[in-house]
N, C-alpha and C positions, 0 to 999 in steps of 0.2 A: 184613735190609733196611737199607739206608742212605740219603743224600741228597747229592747232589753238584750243585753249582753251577760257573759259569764266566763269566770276561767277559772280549769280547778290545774292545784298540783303545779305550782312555778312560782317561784321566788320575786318573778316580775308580773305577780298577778292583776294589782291594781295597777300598773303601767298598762298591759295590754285588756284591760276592762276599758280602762280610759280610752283608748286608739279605735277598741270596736264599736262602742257608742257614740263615740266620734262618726264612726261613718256610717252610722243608723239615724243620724243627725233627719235627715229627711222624716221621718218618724214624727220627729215632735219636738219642740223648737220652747218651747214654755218652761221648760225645769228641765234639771240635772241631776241625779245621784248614782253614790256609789256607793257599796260597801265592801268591806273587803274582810277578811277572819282568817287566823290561826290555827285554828278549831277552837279553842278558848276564848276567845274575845271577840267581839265585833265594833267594826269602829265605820262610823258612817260620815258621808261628808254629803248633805244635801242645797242646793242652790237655783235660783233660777235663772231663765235664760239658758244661752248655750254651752255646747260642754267646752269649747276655748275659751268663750270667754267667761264662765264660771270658777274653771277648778286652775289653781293654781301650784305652782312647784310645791310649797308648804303642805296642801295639800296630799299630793301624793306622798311625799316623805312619811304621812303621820297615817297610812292605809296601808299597815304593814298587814302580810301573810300569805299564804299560798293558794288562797280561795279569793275572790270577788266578785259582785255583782253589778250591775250599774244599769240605769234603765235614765230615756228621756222621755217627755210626758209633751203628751197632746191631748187637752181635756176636751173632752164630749157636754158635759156641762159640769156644775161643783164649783167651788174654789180652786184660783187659778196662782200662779205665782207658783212659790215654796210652799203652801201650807199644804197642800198633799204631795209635794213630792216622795219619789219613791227610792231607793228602797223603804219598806214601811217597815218597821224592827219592833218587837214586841219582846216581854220579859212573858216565861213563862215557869212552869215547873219543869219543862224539858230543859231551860236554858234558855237563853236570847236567841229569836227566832228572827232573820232578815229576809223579804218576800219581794222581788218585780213581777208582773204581770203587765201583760196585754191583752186586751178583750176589755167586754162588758159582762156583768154578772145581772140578767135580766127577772132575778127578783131579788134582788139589793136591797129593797124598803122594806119587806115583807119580813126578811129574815131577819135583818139588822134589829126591827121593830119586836120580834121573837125574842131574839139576845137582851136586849136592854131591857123588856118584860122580866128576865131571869135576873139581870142583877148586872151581864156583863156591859162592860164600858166602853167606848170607843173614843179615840181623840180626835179622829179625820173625820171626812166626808167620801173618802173615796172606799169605794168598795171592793178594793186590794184587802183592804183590813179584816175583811170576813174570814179572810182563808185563817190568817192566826188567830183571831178571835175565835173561831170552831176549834182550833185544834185544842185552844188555851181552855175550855168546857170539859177536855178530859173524857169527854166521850169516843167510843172505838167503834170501828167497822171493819170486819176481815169477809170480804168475798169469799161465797163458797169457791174453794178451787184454790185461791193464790195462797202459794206457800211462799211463806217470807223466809229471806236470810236470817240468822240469828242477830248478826247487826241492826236489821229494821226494823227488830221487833216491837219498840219503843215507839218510834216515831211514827211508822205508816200507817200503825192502826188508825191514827189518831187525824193524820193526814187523810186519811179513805176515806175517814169521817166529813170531814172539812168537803172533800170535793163528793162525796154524796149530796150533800145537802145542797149545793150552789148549781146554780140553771146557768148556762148560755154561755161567750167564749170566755176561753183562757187559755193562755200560753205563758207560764209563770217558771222561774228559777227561786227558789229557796238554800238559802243558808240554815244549818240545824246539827249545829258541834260540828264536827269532823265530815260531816256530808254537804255536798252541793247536791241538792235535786231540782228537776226539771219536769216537766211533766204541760199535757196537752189535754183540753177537752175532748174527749169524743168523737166530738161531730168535727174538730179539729178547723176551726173558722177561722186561726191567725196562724203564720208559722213559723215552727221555731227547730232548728237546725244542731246539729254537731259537727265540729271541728277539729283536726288534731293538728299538735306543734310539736313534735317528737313524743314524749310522755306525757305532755299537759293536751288535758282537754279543753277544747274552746265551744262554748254556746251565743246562739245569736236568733233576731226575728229574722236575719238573714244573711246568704251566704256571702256576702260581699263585706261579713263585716271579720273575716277570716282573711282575705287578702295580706290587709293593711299590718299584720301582725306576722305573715309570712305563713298562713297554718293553709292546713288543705282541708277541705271540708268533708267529711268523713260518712256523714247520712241526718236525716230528719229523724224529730225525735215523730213518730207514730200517735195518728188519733187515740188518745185514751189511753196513751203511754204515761206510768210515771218512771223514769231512769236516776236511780241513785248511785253516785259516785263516792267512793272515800279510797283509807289504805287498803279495804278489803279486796277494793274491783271494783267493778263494774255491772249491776245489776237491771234488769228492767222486769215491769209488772205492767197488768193489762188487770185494774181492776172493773173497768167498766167499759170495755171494748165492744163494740154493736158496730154492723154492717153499715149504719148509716154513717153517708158523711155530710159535712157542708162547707166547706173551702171558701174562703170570699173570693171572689173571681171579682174585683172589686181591687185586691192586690197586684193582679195583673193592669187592670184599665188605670192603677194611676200611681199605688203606693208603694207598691216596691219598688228597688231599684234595677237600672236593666239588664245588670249584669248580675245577678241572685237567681241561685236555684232556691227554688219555691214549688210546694206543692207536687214537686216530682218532674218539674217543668222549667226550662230557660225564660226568665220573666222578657226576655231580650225578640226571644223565638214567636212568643207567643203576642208579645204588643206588635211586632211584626206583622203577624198574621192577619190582627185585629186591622190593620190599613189596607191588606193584599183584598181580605172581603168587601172592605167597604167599599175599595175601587170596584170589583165586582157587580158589586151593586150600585153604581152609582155610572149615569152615563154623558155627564158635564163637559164641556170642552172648556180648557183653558191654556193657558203661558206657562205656569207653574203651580208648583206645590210648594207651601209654605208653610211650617210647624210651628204652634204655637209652642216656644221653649220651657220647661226642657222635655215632660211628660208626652209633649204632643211628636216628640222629635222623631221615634223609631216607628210609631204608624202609620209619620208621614211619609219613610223613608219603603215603608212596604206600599204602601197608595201609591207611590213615585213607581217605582220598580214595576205594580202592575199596570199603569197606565203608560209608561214611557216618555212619564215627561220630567221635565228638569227638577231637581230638590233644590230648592233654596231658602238661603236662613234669611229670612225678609222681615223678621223681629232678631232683636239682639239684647240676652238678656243679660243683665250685671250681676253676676251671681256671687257677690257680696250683700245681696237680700235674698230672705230663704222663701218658701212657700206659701203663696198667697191660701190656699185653701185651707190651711192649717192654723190659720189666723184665728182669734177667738172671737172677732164681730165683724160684721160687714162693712163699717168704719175703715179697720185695721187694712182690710182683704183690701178693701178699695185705693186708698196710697199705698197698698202694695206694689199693682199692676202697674200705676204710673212710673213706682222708682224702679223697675226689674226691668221692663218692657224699652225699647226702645228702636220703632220704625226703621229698615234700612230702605231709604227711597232710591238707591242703585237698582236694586232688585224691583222694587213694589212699582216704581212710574209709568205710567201706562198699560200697567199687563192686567189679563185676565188671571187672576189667583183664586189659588182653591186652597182656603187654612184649615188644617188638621188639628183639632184637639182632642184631647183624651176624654173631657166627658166636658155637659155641660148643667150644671146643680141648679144652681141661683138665675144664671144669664148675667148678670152685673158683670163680669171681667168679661165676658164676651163683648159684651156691647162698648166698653172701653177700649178694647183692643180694637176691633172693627172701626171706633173713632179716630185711632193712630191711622190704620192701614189707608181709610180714607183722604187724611191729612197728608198720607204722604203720597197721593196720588193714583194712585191703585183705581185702577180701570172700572172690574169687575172684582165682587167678592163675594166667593160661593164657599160658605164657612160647613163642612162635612165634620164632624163628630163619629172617634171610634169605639163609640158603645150604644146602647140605647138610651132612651128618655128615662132619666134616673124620678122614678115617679114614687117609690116608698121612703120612707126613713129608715135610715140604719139604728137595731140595738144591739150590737154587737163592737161597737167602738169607733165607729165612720162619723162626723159630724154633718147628720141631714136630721138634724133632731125634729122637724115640724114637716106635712105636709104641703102647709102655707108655703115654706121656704122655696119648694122646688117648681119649678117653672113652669115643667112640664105636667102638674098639676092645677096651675092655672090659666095654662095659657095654651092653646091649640099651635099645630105647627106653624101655620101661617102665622099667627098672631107673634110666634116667638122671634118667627124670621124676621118682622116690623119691628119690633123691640129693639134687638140684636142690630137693627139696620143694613143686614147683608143681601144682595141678589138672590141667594137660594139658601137652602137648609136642610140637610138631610143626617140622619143618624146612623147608625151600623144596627141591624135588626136583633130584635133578640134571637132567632134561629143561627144569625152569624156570629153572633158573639160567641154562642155555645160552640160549634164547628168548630171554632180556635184553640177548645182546649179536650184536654184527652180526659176519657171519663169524665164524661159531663156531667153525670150523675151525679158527680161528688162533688159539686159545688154548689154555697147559695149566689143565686143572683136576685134576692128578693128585693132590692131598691130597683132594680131594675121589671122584676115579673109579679110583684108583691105577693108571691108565694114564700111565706117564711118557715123557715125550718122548724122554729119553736112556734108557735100558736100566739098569736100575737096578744090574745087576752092573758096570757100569761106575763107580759111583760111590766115591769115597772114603769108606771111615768116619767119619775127624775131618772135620767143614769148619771152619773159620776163616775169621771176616771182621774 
């Protein structure tokens, strides 16, 4: 998973590029970039770590122009650090081409291995780089039906071409001279939004990252939308628009933030929901409800609401450390939860508690946490989870790269519930998960129901983001 940002048409373009990936920080926590352009020049600034404390005043000073990009990176596997950070900037015969994406492109080997067969070259490992790479081959594709502006003539054949060829998600912003474009796969599996600030456009994986710049957010860009912006206008094309979709619902259970319109939907409304079923379904007596922070916070607050019992924040997170799941090893993940988490034995002493979390992968931070609540005295501990037993691997950009990793693929409930060390163990059903959101159709929950959207023999081994 990653987070990309965009602003076109303002003088303060890489200031407010920086401010929305700032608050897309949840995203991806490993690297940092920007770029930003004039329509003549691109000038990138790439680093690892975060975006405070990567880019700095000099920095922005030297990211002049009225377009930029910026994206932070959460690697799925690949090389980690800077060496694929993004944006990825290519020389072309169009010109300097600057490209973020989020998603996995789930035949990455197959095609890369085609390219290089040809002649063409790559510098990365991450397979962002295919999108320029296709375009830089010079080969065109015009769908029967789409009539291009006279503007796009150049570039979207060439573009069409690029995303003809590539399988699985993407949600990408492109720099290409004088245009910022945007554009969504299809099946539309990550999301990626527009904004407005008077005349300047603003793009984001989500709408919360519009606030922070004062802009109102204006609509989602459309499954299988590409939208080009420059002086001409404002354009969109539907070169490869089909009925189907597949939304991660997956963005709801943990990675978006809770104030982002997502998918058509209040990510706020709907984690909400995800607590209100699972009290539904669930028929435990206890003292309180307690959310694991911060993800766990708002389906504990719906749990709470339908059972009527008390909310309490009975962990206290320090949130000057970022997201334990976003980690790149279970090392990392693990003195995560110990520096973030911290017991309140006011709340926890003697009560029967029911903790709410947003899913559970591995079990490892479960059963650390469950070791706090017990240390700090805690009666009873009936740990409910609001989603199901996340049993596939994600290849669409989720880090559940192995069936090994996941718990619920080794380990029966009972079994997990001894692990974990809690009184009881219950999940949110997949029938309930679905319930919570509108047009269910149009979502994948395949880590969850191992029904994938793409065929699963088709995907790559390695992914890289």
């Amino acid at each position: 998973m990653c987070g990309i940002a965009g602003v076109w048409g303002s003088s303060y373009a890489s200031q407010y590029a920086f401010l929305q990936i700032y608050s897309l920080q949840h995203r991806g926590q490993e690297s940092f970039g920007l770029s930003s352009s004039d329509g003549k020049e691109i000038r990138t600034i790439k680093k690892p770590g975060r975006v405070l404390e990567a880019l700095k005043q000099e920095d922005l000073n030297y990211l002049k122009g009225s377009m930029a990009i910026a994206h932070v990176r959460y690697s799925t596997a690949g090389d980690s650090g800077a060496t694929n950070a993004q944006p990825i900037v290519r020389k072309t015969d169009l010109g300097e081409l600057a490209i973020v994406h989020n998603g996995n492109l789930v035949n990455y080997l197959s095609l890369r291995g085609e390219l290089e067969a040809r002649g063409v070259e790559f510098r990365y490992s991450s397979d962002t780089e295919l999108f320029l790479a296709l375009i830089d081959t010079g080969e065109t594709f015009l769908p029967e039906g789409v009539k291009l502006h006279p503007r796009d003539r150049e570039i979207l054949p060439r573009l069409f071409y690029a995303l003809s060829r590539v399988e699985g998600a993407y949600s990408f912003l492109m720099i290409a001279g004088d245009k910022l474009i945007a554009g969504r796969d299809p099946l539309g599996f990550r999301p990626l939004a527009v904004g407005r600030k008077g005349k300047t456009l603003l793009f984001a994986s989500e709408s919360c990252a519009f606030e922070i710049v004062e802009g109102d957010l204006w609509r989602e860009i459309r499954p299988g939308e590409v939208l080009v912006v420059d002086e001409g206008g404002i354009r969109s094309y539907f070169p490869f628009d089909g009925a189907k979709r597949a939304q991660c619902i997956f963005e709801f259970v943990y990675f978006s933030r809770p104030d982002s319109f997502i998918f058509g939907e209040w990510a706020y409304e709907v984690r909400k929901e995800l607590g209100r079923q699972l009290a539904r379904e669930d028929d435990t007596e206890a003292d309180v409800v307690v959310p694991v922070p911060d993800s766990g916070v708002v389906p504990a607050i719906g749990y709470a609401q339908e059972k009527g019992l008390p909310f309490e924040m009975g962990l206290i997170r320090n949130h000057y450390v970022g997201r334990s799941f976003i980690e790149p090893t279970q090392e990392l993940r693990n003195l995560r939860v110990l520096m973030k988490l911290s017991p309140n034995r006011a709340v926890l002493k003697g009560k029967k508690i029911v903790v709410i979390d947003d899913s559970l992968v591995r079990g490892t931070t479960s059963k650390r946490i469950v070791n706090m609540l017990r240390r700090a005295g805690a009666k009873e501990i009936h740990m409910r989870i609001a989603s199901p037993p996340v049993i596939g691997p994600c290849y669409y950009g989720i880090d559940t790269p192995t069936r090994e990793e996941l718990i619920a693929n080794r380990m029966g409930l009972e079994e997990i519930k001894e692990f974990i060390g809690v009184d009881s163990l219950r999940y949110l059903s997949l029938e309930g998960l679905r319930s919570c959101v509108r047009e269910r159709e149009n979502f994948c929950d395949a880590c969850f129901s191992n029904e994938y959207p793409i065929p699963v023999e088709k995907v790559a081994v390695s992914r890289r983001r």
